[in-house]
N, C-alpha and C positions, 0 to 999 in steps of 0.2 A: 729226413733231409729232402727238400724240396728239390725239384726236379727241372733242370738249367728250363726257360721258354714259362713254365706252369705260372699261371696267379699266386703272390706271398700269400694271398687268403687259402692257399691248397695247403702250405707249410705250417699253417698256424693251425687249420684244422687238425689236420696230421698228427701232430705235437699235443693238443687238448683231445682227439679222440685215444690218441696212446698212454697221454696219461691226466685222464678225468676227474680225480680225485684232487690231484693238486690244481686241476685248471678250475673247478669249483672255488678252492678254499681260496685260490688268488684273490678271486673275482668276489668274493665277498669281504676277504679283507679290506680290497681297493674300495669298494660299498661302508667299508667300516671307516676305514682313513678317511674314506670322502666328507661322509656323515660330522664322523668325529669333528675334522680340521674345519667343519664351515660352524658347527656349533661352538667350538675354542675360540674361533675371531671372532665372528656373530656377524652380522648384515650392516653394512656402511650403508645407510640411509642417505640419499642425497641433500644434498644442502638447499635452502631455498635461490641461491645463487647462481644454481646450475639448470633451473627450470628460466634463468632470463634469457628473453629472447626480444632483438629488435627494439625498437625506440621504447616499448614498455620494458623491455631490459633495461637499456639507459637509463629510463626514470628510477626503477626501481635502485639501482646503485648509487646514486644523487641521492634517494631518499634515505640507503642503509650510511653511505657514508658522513652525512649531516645528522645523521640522528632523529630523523623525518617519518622513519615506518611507520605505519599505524599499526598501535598495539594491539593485541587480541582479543575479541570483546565477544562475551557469551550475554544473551538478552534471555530474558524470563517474560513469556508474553501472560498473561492474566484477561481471560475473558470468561461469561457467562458458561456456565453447564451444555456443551453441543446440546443436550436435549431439549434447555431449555430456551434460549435464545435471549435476545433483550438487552443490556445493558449489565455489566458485573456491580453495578452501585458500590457499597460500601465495603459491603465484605470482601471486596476485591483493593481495596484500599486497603485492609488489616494484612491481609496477602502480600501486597510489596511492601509492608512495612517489616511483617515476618521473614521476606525475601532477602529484604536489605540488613537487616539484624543476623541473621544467617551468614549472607556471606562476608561480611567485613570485616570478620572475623577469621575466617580463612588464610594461610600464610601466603597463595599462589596470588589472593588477590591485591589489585594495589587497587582502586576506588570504586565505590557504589552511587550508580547516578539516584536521583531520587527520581520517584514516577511519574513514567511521561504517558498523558492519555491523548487514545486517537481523537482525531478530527471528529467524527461523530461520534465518542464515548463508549463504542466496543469494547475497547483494549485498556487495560495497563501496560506497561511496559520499562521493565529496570532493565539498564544495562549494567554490566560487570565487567570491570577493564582488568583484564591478566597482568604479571608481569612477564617481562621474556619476550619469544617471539612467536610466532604461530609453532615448531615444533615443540615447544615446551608447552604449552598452552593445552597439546595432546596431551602431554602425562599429567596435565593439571586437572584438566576440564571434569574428568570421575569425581572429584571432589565436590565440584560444582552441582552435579546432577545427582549425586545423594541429596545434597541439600534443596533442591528444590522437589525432588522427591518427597523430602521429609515434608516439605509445607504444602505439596498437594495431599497427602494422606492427613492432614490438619483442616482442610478446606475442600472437602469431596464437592462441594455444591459448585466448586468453580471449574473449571479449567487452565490448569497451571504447566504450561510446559517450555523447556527451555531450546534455543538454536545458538549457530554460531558457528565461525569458522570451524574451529575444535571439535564441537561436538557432530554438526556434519562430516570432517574429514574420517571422525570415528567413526561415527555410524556406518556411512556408504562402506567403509574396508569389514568392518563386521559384518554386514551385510552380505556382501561378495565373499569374504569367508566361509561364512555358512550354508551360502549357495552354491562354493567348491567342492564342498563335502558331501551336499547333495548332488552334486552332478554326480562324484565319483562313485558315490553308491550306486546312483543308476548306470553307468557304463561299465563300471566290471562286471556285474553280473549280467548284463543286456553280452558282452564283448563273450567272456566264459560260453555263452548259450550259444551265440553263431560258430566259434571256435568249434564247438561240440558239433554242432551241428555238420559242420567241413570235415572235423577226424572221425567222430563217433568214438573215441577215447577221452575220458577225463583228461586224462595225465595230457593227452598232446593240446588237451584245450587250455590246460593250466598252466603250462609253460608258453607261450608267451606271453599272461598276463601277468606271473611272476616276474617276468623278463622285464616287460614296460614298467612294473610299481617301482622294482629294482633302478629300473636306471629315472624314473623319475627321481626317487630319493637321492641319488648318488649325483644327479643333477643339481637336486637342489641345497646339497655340500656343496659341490664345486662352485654355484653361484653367488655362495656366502661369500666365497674366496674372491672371486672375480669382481663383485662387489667394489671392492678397493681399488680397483681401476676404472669399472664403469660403475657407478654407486646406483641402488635401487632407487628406483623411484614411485615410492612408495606402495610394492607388495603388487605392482602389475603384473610383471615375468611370469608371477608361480599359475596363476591361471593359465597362461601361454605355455608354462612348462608341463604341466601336467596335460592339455590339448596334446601338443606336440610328441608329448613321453607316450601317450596313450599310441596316439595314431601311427609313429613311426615305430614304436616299440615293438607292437602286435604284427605291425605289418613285415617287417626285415624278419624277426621268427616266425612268423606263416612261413613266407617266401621262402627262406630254407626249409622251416621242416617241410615242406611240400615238395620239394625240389629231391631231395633225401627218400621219402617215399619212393616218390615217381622211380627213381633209380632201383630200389629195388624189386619194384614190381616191375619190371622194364626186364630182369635179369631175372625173374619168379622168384623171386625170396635167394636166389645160390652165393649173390653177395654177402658179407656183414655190415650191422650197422654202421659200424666203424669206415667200410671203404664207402659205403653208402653217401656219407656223412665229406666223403673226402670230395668224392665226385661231385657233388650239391655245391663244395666249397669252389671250385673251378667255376662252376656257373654261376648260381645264384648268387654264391661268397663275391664273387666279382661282381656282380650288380651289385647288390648292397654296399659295397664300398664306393661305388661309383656314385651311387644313388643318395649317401650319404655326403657324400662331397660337393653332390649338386644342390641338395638341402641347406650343408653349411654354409655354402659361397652366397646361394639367394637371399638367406636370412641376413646373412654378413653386410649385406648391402645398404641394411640398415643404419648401420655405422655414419654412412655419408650423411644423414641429414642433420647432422651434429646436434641433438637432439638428446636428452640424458633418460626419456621413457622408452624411445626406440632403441639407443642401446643396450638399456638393460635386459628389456625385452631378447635383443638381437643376442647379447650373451645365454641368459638362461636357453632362451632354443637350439642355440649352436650344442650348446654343453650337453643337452638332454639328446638331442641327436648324435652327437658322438660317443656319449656312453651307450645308446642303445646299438650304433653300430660293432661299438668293441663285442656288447656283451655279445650281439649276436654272431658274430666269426671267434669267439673264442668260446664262451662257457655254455653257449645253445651246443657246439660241435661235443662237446665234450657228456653235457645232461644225453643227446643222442646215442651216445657210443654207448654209455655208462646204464641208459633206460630205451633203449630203442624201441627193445623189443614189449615193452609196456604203454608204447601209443601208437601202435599200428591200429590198434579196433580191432572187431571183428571183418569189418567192412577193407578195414584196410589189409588183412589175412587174406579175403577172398580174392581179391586183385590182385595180389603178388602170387595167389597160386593160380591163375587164371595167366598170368605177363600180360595183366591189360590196365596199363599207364591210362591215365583219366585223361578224356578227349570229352571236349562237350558237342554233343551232336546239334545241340541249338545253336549256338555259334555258327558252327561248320556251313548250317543248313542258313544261316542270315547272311553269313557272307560270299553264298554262290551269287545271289543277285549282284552285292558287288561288285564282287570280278567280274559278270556279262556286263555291265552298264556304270564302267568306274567313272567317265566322264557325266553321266547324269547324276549319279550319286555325290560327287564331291559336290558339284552345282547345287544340289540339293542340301547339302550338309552348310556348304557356306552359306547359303541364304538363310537356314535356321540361325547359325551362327549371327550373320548381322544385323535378322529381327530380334533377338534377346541381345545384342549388346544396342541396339538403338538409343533406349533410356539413357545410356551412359553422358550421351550430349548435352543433358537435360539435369544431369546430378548437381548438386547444391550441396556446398560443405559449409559447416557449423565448428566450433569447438564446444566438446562438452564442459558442461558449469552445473553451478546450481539446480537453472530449473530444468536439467535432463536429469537429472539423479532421480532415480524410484522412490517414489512418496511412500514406500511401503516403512523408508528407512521415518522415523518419528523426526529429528531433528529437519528434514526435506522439509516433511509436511507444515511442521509449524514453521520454518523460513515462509515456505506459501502462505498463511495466514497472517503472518508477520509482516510481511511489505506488501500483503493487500491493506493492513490496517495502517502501515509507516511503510510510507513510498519512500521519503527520502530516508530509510535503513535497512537501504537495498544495496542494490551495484551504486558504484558510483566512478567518476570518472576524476583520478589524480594527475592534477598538475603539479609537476618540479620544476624548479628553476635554481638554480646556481649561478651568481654571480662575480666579479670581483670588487673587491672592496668600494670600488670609486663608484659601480652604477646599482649597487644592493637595494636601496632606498627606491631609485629607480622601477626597479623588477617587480618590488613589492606592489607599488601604485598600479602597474601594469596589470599584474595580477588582481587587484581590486575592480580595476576599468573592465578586467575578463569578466569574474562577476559580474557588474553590473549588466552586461550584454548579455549574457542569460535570464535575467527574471523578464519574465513575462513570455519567453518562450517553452512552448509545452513540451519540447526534446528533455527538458531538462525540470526537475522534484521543483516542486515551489511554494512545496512546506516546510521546507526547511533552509536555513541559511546556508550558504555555502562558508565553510570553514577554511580559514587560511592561520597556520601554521609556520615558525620560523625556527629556524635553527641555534643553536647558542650563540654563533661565530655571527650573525645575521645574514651569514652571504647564502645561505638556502632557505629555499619558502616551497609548503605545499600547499595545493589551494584543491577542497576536498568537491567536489561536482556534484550531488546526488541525481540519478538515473530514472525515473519512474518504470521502467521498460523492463523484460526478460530482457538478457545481456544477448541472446540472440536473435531477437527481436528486429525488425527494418528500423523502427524508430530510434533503436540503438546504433545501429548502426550509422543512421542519420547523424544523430547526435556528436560521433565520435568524429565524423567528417566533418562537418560544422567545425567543432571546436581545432582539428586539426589542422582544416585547410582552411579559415578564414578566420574567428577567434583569434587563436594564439599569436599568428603575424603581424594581424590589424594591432594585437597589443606586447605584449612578451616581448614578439620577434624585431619591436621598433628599437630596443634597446639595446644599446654598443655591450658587449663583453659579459651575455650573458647566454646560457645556456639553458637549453626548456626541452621537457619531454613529456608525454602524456602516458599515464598506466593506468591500471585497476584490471577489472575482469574484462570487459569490455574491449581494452587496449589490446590485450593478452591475446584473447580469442582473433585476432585480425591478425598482428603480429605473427602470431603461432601459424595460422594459414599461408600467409605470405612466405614465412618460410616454407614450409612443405612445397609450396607452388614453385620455390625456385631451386628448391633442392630433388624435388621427385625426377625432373629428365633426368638424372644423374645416377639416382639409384636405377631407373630401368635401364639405361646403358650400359651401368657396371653388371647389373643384373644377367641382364642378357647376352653380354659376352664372358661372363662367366660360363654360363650355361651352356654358351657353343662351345666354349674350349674344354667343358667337362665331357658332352655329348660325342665330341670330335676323337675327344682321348677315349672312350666309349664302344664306339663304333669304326673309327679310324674313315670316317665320311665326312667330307662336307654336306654334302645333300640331306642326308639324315639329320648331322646337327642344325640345319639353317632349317629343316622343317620343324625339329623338334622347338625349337624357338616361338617361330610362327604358331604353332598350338596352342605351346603356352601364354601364348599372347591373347588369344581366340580366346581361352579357356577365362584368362582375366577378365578383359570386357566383356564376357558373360555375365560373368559373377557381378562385377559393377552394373549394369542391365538392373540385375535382381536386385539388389541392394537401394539403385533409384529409386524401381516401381514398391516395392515393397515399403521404405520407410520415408519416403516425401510422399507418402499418402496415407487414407485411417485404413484403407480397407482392411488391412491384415492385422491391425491394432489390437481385436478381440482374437482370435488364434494366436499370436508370438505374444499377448499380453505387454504392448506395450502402449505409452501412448506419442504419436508420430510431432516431432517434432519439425517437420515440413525441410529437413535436412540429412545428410547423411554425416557422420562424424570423420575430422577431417584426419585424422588418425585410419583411419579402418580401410580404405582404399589401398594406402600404401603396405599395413598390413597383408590385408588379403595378395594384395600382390608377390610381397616378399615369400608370404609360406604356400601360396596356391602353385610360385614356379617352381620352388622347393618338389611339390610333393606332386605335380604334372610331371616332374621331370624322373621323378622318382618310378610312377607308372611305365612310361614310356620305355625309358633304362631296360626292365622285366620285360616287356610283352616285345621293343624291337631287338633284345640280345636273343630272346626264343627264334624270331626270324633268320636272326642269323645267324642261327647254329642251325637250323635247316638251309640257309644256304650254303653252309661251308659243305654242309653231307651230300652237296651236291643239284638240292632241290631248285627249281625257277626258282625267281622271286615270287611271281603271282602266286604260286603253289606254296613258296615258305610262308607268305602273310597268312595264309589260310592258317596251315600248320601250326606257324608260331601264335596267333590269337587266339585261334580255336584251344589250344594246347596251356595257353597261361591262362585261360579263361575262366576258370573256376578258381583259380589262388588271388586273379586279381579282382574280378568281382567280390570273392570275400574279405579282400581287402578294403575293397570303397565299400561295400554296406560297414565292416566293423569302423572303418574312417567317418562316414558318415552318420553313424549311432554316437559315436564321439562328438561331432560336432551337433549334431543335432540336441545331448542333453547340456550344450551350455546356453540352449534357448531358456534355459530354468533359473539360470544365473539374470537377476530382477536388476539389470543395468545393460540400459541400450544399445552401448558401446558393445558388448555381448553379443548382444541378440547380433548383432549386425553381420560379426566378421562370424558365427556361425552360420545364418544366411548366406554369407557372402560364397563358405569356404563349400558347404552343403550342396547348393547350385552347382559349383564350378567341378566339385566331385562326381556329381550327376550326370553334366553333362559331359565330361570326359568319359564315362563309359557308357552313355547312349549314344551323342553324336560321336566325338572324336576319335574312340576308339572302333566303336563299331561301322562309320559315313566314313568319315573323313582322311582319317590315318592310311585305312587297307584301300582304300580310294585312288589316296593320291603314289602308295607307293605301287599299285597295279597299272598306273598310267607312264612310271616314270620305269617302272621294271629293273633292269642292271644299271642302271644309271642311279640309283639308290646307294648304292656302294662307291658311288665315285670321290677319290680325292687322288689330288695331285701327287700326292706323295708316295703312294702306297696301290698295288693290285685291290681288284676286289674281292673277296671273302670267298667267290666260290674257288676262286681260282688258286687260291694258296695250298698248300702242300702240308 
């Protein structure tokens, strides 16, 4: 029975260290049910209706509800042998004939063009029109690339390979698949070794990598479920959830069992594990709850940009952080109670017979200067601070497409060879228009007069006709634009303003009772920005007073909570700093293996945002509750900063390397978008425990002394009873 004033995390310990056996089998059951119930529904894939956003939203509805989408189409490109170069001459001919005899046969497909060759005679080229829509087009397209398989193993002297929406969409997720699996190989056992390293016990290294796989899995049942409310969007989350499951996982059971230790080597071994475990739960169990909540609400914030990859994202993270917080206040207390005595180490034996609690003398020894010289030192911390966020002024966003995708994936690379040989069977730019009956015929000619306003400008393919489409009813028309340009390209972008702002008014916009919108990829990627730009002040607001009303309930401070803000804040424009100079330049292209597409993705900002005040706030929680529990024992403040940092200083530095080993292996994962928010996240880890926590933090709370504790409402800490 918990005890009237104590943290509910004392009573649930209490309760799982008394009786261990059932508090395991619970918590694997709940791991069975989770599993079970998300495999029995399976994963709601989102719709392609739910990725519309903005006037290329609009168009795209005009287009599904006229019957206007463009169908699915996989192309079979046919050129000379890479070794041999030249011209594919004839035998490349028998090849789309083979191509086209193959697939017209297939049931997925409905028509095979006949062979189109480039402009200078490199290429063949069949296209293959699916039926369905692009998600169907997915469980089709294997069928397709057998068969062109079959007729490259028929024509070794050519080069026969296929692209397309479909086969891209596969490839890039298999890809990233398989690069998941590689990271995870490299993080648990990289995570197991530092773990080891901190206990000098197996056992206590192996419990919480248990703990994090655990609640990864049991996350990603729940997200099966959750799903149905915010639908995946196609297989992003689980990468985030396994980040996520990794880093908060490991770290909430460090943080205890380290906590737990300390306790009884504080008392020389005279306690048991069991009260051990109880007293860990009062402190650290209260961080972690807190620290989990401050995780939840940051990520939650994601929700705001109405946005169907950020939510899902935002669900799997939530999910996987709160099962890692359960497991840790419930069945970590209980493995403790039940095995305690099997991850002390040796190392941990000789301290508890010694009563000598781990104090890092380096610390201690870095932060006397500090405290003599807090006003030079902050000065010092902020100025580093605003030379690595400077970049940030200077960042440039993109949305990822096509050609950021890793050419490692086959269908990437042959898109590349494919619209260098057929520019115009590239991006292209879709115009829709919808009419009413009386000015239909109208729209149409308008549409034609657009065309004609493009040939002979080079924003726009001029190998190819532009294609205009109408609907059965005739009151919608699409009129197809070919692009010659990467869709992130200035000349694209050119292009799309062109036709936006002068194009479609001079002609579309002249005509009474009709409506007109622009989409394709191109469209998309603008759109897609635009929102983020005017939904992002919204999530750092909610962000950020979430964060002070968790800090505030925390520490029972304003001052505390308004600074822990401000770090977090510092600690983002860092990270975006790094994330500018890093990938709007080549230099680091050969080390992270990427190639710099002179952008940052406009995704990965708000990312990094959402999980870095997560998991700053989650630091802070640990190393400012150590302070002030040396202030309540009556210590200064100057004296408790010392105490409380020098004192967490070894559980939370091995927290940020295992954190940081985490993110650092999804630089492995060969998609940019990747690379990015592990830079991003990497950095901002780094520099919270060299500047902020070490300059900045004991800096600013030695200047500000008992006033650190102030809020209106409440005495401060030392002074309570």
């Amino acid at each position: 029975m918990a005890v009237r004033g104590q943290p509910v995390t004392v009573g649930i310990a209490r309760w799982c260290a008394t009786h261990p056996w059932r508090a395991i089998v619970g918590w694997l059951l709940f791991l069975v049910v989770c599993v079970g119930a998300g495999s029995a529904v399976g994963t709601n894939k989102g719709q392609f209706s739910d990725f519309w956003i903005g006037e290329a939203g609009r168009a795209e509805a005009i287009a599904a509800d006229a019957g206007l989408t463009p169908p699915p189409v996989e192309r079979v490109l046919i050129t000379a042998d890479r070794g041999k170069g030249g011209k594919p001459g004839a035998a490349a001919e028998d090849a789309a004939r083979d191509v086209q005899r193959r697939m017209k046969d297939l049931p997925a497909v409905v028509s095979v063009a006949g062979p189109k060759a480039a402009r200078n005679g490199s290429a063949l080229m069949v296209a293959v029109t699916l039926r369905g829509d692009k998600e169907t087009a997915k469980k089709d397209v294997d069928a397709l690339l057998k068969q062109t398989e079959a007729v490259r193993s028929e024509h070794r002297d050519l080069r026969i390979e296929q692209t397309g929406s479909a086969s891209l969409s596969n490839g890039v997720n298999d890809k990233q698949g398989q690069d998941l699996q590689r990271t995870e190989a490299i993080s648990l056992p990289v995570t197991f070794i530092i773990l080891f390293v901190v206990f000098g016990a197996v056992l206590a290294a192996g419990i919480p990598v248990i703990l994090a796989v655990f609640a990864f899995a049991g996350a990603v049942g729940l997200y099966s479920l959750a799903s149905w409310i915010t639908p995946d969007a196609g297989g992003a989350a689980l990468s985030v959830i396994f980040m996520m499951g990794m880093a908060v996982g490991v770290d909430y059971s460090l943080f205890y069992l380290k906590r737990a230790r300390e306790e009884r080597e504080r008392t020389g071994g005279t306690i048991s594990h069991a009260a051990a475990v109880e007293l860990a739960a009062a402190t650290s169990g209260r961080a972690i709850f807190d620290s989990g909540l401050a995780v939840a609400f940051a990520l939650g914030g994601l929700y705001l940009m109405d946005d169907v990859i950020f939510s899902s994202i935002a669900s799997g993270a939530i999910l996987v952080t709160l099962v890692a917080v359960a497991g840790s206040l419930t069945v970590l207390p209980a493995l403790l109670a039940r095995l305690g005595h099997r991850t002390d180490g040796r190392r941990g034996r000789r301290r508890t017979a010694r009563r000598a609690p781990e104090q890092s003398r380096m610390w201690s020894a870095m932060l006397r200067p500090v405290m003599r010289r807090p006003l030079v030192t902050l000065l010092v911390g902020l100025a580093a601070t605003a030379a690595l966020a400077l970049p940030t002024l200077g960042m440039k966003l993109g949305t990822e497409g096509k050609d950021t995708f890793p050419d490692s994936v086959a269908a990437v690379a042959t898109y590349e060879r494919l619209t260098a040989a057929y520019p115009a069977d590239g991006i292209a730019h879709l115009v829709l228009v919808r009419s009413d009956a009386a000015h239909a015929e109208q729209a149409k000619a308008a549409l034609r007069k657009l065309a004609d306003r493009t040939r002979g400008n080079e924003l726009f393919a001029q190998d190819g006709a532009p294609q205009l489409r109408t609907s059965q009813d005739g009151r919608a028309a699409m009129l197809t634009l070919p692009v010659p340009y990467a869709e992130n390209g200035p000349e694209a972008d050119r292009s799309l303003a062109l036709l936006r702002d002068e194009l479609l008014p001079a002609t579309v916009g002249k005509v009474a009772g009709t409506e007109a919108a622009v989409s394709g990829e191109i469209a998309y990627g603008a759109d897609y920005a635009a929102h983020q730009e005017e939904r992002l002040p919204w999530v750092i607001l909610f962000v950020s007073l979430t964060t002070l009303a968790i800090t505030y309930a925390a520490f029972r401070s304003v001052v505390m909570a308004v600074l822990s803000v401000l770090l977090n804040l510092a600690a983002v424009m860092v990270s975006w700093g790094a994330l500018t100079l890093v990938f709007q330049g080549t230099w680091a292209e050969g080390p992270l293996g990427f190639d710099s597409t002179g952008f940052v993705g406009s995704r990965t900002p708000l990312m990094v945002f959402a999980i870095l005040v997560g998991l700053s706030t989650d630091y802070q929680i640990f190393v400012v509750s150590r302070i002030k529990e040396a202030v309540r024992r009556g210590i200064p403040t100057r004296e408790a900063v010392v105490d409380g940092i020098a004192g967490s200083a070894s559980v939370v530095t091995s927290a940020a390397v295992i954190m940081v080993s985490v993110f650092v292996s999804f630089l492995f994962i060969d998609r940019i978008e990747m690379k990015q928010i592990a830079v991003g996240l990497t950095v901002a880890v780094l520099f919270d425990a060299v500047v902020l926590r070490a300059l900045i933090l004991p800096s600013a709370m030695a200047l500000l002394g008992d006033s650190c504790w102030w809020s209106p409402w409440s005495a401060a800490p030392g002074r309570r009873t």
